[in-house]
C-alpha positions as CSV (number, residue, x, y, z in Angstrom):
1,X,4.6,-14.0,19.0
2,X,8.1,-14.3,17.4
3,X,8.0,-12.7,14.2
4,X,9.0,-14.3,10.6
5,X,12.3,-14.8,9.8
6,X,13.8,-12.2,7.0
7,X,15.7,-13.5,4.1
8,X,13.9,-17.0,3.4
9,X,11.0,-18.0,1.2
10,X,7.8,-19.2,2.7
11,X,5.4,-21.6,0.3
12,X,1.7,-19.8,0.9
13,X,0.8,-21.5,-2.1
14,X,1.3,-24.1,-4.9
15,X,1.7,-20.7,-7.0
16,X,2.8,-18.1,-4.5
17,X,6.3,-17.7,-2.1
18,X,6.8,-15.1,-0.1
19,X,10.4,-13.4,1.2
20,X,10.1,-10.6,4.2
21,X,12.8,-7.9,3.9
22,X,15.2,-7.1,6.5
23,X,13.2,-3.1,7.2
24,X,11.2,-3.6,9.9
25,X,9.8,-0.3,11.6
26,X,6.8,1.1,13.0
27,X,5.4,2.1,9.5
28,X,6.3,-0.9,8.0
29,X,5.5,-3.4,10.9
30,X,8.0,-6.7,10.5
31,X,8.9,-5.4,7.4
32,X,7.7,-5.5,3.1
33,X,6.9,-8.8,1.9
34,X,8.0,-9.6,-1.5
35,X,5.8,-12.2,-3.3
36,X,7.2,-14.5,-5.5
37,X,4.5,-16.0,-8.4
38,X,4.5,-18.9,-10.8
39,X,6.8,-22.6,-10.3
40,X,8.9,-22.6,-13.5
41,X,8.2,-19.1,-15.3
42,X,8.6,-16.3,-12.5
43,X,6.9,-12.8,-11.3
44,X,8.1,-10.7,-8.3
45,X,6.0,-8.8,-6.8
46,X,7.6,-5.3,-4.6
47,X,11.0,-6.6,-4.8
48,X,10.9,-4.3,-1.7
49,X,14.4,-2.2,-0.2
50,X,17.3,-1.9,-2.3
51,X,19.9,-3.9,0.2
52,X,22.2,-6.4,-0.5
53,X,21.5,-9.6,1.7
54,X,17.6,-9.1,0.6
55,X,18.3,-9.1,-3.1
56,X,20.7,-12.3,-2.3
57,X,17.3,-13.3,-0.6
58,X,15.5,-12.7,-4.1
59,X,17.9,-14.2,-5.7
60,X,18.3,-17.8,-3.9
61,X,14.4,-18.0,-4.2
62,X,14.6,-17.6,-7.6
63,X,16.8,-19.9,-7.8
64,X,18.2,-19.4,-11.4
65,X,14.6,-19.2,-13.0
66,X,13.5,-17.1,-15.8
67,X,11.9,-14.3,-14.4
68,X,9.3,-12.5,-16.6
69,X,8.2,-9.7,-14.9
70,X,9.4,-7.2,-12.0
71,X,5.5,-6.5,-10.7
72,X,5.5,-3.1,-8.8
73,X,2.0,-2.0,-6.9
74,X,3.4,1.9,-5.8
75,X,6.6,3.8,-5.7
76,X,7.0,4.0,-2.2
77,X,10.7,3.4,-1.0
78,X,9.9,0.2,1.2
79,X,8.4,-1.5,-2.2
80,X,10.0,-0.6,-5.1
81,X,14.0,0.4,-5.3
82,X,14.9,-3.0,-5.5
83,X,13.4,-3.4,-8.7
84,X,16.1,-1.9,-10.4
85,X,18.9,-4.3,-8.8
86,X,17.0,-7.0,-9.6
87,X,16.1,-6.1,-13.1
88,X,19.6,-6.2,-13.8
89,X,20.4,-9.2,-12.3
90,X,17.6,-11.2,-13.8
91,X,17.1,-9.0,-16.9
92,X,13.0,-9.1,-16.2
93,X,11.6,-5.5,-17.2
94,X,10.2,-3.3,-14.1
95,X,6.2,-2.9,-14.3
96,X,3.2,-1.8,-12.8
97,X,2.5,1.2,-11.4
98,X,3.1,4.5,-13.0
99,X,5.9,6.7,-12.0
100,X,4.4,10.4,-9.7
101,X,6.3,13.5,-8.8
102,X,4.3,15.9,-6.5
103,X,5.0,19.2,-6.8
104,X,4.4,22.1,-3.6
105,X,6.4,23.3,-0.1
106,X,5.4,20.7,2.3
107,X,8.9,18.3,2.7
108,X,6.4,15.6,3.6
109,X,4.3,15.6,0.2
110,X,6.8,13.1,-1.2
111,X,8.9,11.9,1.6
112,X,8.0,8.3,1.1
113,X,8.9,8.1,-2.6
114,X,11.0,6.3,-4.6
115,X,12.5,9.1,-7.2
116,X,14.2,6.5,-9.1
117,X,11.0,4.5,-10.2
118,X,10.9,4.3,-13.8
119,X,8.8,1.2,-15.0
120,X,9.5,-0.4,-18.7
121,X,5.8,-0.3,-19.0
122,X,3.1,0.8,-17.0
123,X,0.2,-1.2,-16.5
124,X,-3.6,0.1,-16.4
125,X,-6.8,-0.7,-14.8
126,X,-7.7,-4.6,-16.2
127,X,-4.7,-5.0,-18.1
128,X,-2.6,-8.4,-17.5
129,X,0.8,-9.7,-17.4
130,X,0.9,-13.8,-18.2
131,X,3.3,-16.2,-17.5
132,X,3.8,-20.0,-17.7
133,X,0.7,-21.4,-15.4
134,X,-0.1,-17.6,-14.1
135,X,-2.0,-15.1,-14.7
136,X,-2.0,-11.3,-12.9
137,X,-4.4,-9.0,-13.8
138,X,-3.7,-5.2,-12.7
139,X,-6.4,-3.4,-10.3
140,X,-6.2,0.6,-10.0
141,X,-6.7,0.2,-6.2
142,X,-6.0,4.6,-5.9
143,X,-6.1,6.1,-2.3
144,X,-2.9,5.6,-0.2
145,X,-0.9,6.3,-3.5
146,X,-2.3,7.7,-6.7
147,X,-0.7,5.5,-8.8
148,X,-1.4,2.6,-6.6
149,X,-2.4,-1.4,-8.3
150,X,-2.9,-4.6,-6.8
151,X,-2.8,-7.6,-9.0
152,X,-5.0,-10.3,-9.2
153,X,-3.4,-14.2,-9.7
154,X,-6.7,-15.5,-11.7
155,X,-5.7,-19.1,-11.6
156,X,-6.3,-19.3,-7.6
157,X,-8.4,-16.2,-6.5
158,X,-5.5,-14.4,-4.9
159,X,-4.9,-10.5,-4.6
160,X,-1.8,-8.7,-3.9
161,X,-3.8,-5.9,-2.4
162,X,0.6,-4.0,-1.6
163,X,-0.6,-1.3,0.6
164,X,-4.2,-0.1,-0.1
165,X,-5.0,-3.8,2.6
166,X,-2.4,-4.8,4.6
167,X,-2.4,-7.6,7.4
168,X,-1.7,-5.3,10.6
169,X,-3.2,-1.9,10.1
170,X,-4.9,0.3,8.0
171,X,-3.2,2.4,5.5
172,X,-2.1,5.7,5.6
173,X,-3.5,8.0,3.0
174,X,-1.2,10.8,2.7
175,X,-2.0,14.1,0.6
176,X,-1.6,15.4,-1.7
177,X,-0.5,12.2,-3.7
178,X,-3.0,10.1,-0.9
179,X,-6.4,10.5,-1.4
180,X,-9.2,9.1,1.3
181,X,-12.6,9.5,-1.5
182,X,-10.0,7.8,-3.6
183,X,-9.5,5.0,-0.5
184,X,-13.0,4.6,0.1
185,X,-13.9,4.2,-3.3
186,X,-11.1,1.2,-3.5
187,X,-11.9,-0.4,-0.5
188,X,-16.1,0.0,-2.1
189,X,-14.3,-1.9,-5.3
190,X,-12.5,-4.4,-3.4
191,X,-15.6,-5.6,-1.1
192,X,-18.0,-6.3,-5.0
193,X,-14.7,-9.1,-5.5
194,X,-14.7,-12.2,-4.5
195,X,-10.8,-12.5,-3.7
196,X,-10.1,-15.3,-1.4
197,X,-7.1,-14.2,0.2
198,X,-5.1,-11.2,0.1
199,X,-1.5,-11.5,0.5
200,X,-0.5,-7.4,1.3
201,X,3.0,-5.7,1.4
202,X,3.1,-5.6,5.3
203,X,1.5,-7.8,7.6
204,X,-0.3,-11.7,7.9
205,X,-2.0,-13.2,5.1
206,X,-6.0,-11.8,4.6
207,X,-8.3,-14.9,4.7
208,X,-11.4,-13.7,5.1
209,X,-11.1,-10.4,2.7
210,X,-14.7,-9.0,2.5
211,X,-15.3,-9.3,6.4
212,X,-11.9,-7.5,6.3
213,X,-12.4,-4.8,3.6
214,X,-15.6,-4.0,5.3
215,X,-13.9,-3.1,8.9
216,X,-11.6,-0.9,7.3
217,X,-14.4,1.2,5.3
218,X,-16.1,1.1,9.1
219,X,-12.9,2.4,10.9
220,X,-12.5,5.0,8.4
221,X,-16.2,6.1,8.3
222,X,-15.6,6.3,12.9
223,X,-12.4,8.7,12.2
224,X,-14.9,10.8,9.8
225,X,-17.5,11.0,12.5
226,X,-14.9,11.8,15.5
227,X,-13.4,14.4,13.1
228,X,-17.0,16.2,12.3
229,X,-17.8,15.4,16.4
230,X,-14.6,17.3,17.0
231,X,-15.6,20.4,15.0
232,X,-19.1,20.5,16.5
233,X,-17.4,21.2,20.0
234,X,-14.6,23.5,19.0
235,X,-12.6,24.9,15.6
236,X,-9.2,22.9,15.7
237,X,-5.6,22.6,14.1
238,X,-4.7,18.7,12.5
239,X,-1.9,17.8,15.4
240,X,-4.4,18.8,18.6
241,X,-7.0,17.0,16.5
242,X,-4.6,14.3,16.0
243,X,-3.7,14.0,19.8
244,X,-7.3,14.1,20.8
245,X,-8.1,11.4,18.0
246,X,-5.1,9.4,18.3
247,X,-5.1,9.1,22.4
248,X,-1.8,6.4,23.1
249,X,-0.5,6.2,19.8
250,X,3.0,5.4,19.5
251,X,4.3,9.0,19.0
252,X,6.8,8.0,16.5
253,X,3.3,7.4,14.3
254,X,1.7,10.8,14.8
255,X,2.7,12.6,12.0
256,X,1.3,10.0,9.6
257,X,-1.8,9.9,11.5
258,X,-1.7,13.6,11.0
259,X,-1.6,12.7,7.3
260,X,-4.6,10.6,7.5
261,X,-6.7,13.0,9.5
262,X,-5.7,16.0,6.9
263,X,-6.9,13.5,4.8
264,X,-10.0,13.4,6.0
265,X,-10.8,16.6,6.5
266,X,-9.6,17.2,3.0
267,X,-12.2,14.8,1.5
268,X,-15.3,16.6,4.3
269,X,-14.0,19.8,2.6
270,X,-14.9,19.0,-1.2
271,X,-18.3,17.5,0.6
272,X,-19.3,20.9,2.1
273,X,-18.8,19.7,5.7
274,X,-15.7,21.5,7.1
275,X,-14.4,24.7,5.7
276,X,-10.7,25.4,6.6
277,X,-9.7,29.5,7.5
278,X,-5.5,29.4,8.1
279,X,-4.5,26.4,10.1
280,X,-7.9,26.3,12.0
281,X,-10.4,24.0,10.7
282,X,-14.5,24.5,11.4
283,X,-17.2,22.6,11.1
284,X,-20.1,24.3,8.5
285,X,-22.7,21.2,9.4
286,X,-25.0,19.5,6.9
């Protein structure tokens, strides 16, 4: 399969276009997909990588509109620094998610972030931003980022579920700011909706979203038991756990699995289950 061309805004919906950025890589499969909502009266959804030839994208799907709102779902770098090019050429005001700094040694703990993020107004749980025939309602979807919202067009049962459900993979959940209780728990929320599509930040379209919420919530729930299968045999360190767990992964994708599967065992921790002693993690059963 060929994949989408970069650059040119796709019609997914009446309400809804869609313009895939030019930063294709292994984390971000063909790239971020920025959504575009509403027909006269505009919203833009993760504006995505602050490069040139995309915000031109933006800009010619736009098309001279009014734009009334830079939506933002996490301050990850692939999502959210072009918000601030495109806030000045549009003069919408940046909102959404709130802005996190994440303090300790690890270089990794914030590697992914946009430091620049600084939304006009942040939105919370149930709160909405309205526009001329649209409506987006802000849900606190916490778990891959802390500060992480997808947003809900009420007018056609749509979800911009950004990263916590993407099209391709499952998410990685990163600590410290990454949280898998926090996952689960969002994934729990998402499957009591009844979205009907998802369209996520990376990745096809989500038509059948509950059948799809409810494999992620079983692929994490198999890593949990191959993790606490793993510690019954032997004590082990994350990256041999991560090898073992991760058998013929593209090795460019280890260290994020690494962050998943610390992840994990971060979560089995506060449950009683593992109990960590230096590097080495055990198993205490239950």
């Amino acid at each position: 399969m060929s994949a989408p061309p970069t650059g040119i805004a796709i019609r997914l919906e009446p309400l809804v276009a869609r313009v895939l950025a030019p930063n294709p890589s292994p984390f971000t499969h063909t790239g971020t997909q920025c959504h575009i909502v509403g027909s006269r009266e505009l919203a833009v959804i993760d504006p995505g990588p602050d490069e040139p030839e995309h915000l031109d994208a933006l800009l010619r799907a736009i098309g001279g509109r009014p734009v009334s709102a830079i939506l933002v779902t996490h301050h990850h770098r692939d999502h959210s620094p072009a918000s601030r090019s495109l806030a000045a050429a549009t003069g919408a005001p940046i909102v959404g998610a709130a802005p996190v700094h994440v303090g300790g040694d690890d270089p990794r703990a914030d590697a992914a972030f946009d430091h620049d993020y600084v939304p006009a107004r942040i939105l919370a749980d149930g709160e909405a931003v309205i526009g001329e025939s649209w409506t987006l309602r802000a849900l606190a979807t916490p778990g891959h980022t802390s500060n992480h919202l997808a947003f809900a067009l009420e007018e056609t049962g749509a979800l911009f579920s950004g990263d916590h459900v993407m099209g391709w993979s499952t998410s990685i959940v990163s600590p410290p700011d990454g949280d898998m209780a926090a996952y689960m728990s969002s994934l729990e929320l998402l499957l009591s909706r009844e979205d009907c599509v998802y369209y996520p930040g990376h990745g096809e379209q989500v038509d059948n979203p509950r059948r799809w919420v409810r494999g992620l919530l079983g692929h994490r729930k198999q890593r949990e038991g191959q993790i606490l299968r793993l510690l019954g045999e032997e004590p082990g360190a994350v990256p041999a756990m991560t090898r073992r767990m991760y058998a013929g992964l593209d090795p460019r994708l280890l260290p994020a699995a690494e962050r998943s599967v610390l992840a994990h065992l971060i979560d089995l921790e506060r449950r009683g289950r593992v109990g960590l002693e230096g590097t080495v993690w055990r198993g205490l059963g239950g």
